[in-house]
C-alpha positions, 0 to 999 in steps of 0.5 A, a space after each residue: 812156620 817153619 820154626 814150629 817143627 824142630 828136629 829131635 832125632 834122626 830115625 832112618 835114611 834111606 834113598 828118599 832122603 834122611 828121616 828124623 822124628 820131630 816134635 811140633 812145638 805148638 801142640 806137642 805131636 810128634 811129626 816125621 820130617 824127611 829131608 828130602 835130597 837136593 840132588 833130586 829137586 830139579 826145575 822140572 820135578 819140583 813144580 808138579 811135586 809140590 803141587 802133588 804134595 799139597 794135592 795130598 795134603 788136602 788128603 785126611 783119611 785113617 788109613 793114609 799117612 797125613 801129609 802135613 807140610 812142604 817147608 824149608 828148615 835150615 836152607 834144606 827142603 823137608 816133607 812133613 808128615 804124622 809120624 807113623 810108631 809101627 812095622 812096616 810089611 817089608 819085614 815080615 817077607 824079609 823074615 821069610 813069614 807069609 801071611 794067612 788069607 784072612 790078613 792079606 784080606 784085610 789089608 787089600 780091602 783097606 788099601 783098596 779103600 785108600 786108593 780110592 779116596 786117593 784116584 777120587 782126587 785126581 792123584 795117584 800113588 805111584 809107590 805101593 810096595 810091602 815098605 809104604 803099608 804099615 801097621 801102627 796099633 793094630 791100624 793100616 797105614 799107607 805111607 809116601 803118598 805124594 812121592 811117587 814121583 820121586 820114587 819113580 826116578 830113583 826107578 825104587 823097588 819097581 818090581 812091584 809096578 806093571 809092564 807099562 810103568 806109566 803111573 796111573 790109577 790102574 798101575 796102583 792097582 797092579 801093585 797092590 795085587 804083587 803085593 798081597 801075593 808076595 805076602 800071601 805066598 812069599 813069592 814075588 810074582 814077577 819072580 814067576 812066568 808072567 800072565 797064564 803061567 803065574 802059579 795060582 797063590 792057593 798052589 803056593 799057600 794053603 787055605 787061599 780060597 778059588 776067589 783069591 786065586 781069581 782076582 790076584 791072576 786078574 789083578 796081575 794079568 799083563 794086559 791092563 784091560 784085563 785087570 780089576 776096573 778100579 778100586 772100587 771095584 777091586 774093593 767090591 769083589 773083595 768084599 763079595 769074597 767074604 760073604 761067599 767063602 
């Protein structure tokens, strides 16, 4: 019920709405509670987002921040979700640091994996960026599953979304791709010429292998056919990318 969860502090706003940490009284654990804003719950988006929420609150993975609840508090509509005590990715590029290849790996083989318990149940992030994967004790999470949809609206930090911009499984793939080369090369890729011209992430970072360089220009490729078929895959040849370099 909704009288379980009480708000304790307010811990950041931001354009999906207000975020306080709470505590469930019934078992102690610390929750996030996003208020998520009215002005955006119109008759056409809340029905398929609360059907998406509850899709992924079906979700539990280690890697996936856990969607637990869609509830009312106080005449306002909150999300509920584990409260996640780390840094998110977002701060390591506004500090100008890159990342080696042996970090940005790991994190692409993680998220890949996540994305594909995710496409396995028929949804589709919608929102990966640098601010949505975190890390909290030396564990990846990925954050904001089920708000894609909202994220979209507010048309949030699109730079990392392909051309095509309708969300799909492919699209979530894409942004995974832009992700792992800005972290690499400190370079957002859609700063750069798109599609041939893109310069390798090796040019930009040393010590990125010719393998990488392959399945970011791949990965990022502006014609969607040409792209990684699926997580799986893309998870694949990642782990193919260890075993030879």
């Amino acid at each position: 019920a909704a009288s379980d969860v009480y708000k304790r502090q307010e811990v950041g706003r931001g354009p999906l709405g207000v975020l306080h940490r709470g505590e469930d009284t019934t078992d102690g654990r610390n929750v996030a509670i996003r208020v998520l804003p009215a002005s955006m719950l119109t008759a056409d988006v809340l029905p398929p987002l609360v059907a998406e929420l509850k899709a992924a609150a079906q979700i539990s993975h280690p890697n996936l921040v856990k969607v637990i609840a869609l509830m009312e508090i106080q005449g306002q509509r909150c999300l509920v979700t584990e409260y996640i005590e780390g840094r998110n990715f977002q701060e390591a590029i506004d500090a100008g640091r890159r990342l080696g290849f042996q970090q940005v790996h790991t994190l692409g083989r993680i998220v890949a994996q996540s994305l594909g318990v995710i496409h396995a149940r028929g949804l589709v992030h919608g929102s990966i960026r640098p601010s949505n994967v975190m890390v909290a004790s030396g564990v990846i999470k990925v954050a904001d599953l089920g708000l894609g949809r909202l994220a979209r609206i507010l048309d949030r930090d699109q730079s990392y979304q392909p051309p095509e911009g309708d969300p799909s499984p492919g699209t979530d793939l894409y942004a995974l791709a832009a992700v792992m080369y800005h972290l690499l090369t400190g370079t957002h890729p859609r700063s750069q010429p798109q599609g041939a011209g893109l310069p390798l992430p090796s040019r930009l970072a040393p010590g990125v292998p010719e393998s990488m360089d392959k399945l970011l220009l791949r990965g990022l490729h502006p014609r969607a056919e040409l792209r990684p078929d699926g997580a799986e895959g893309l998870l694949r040849e990642l782990r193919e990318m260890v075993k030879i370099g």
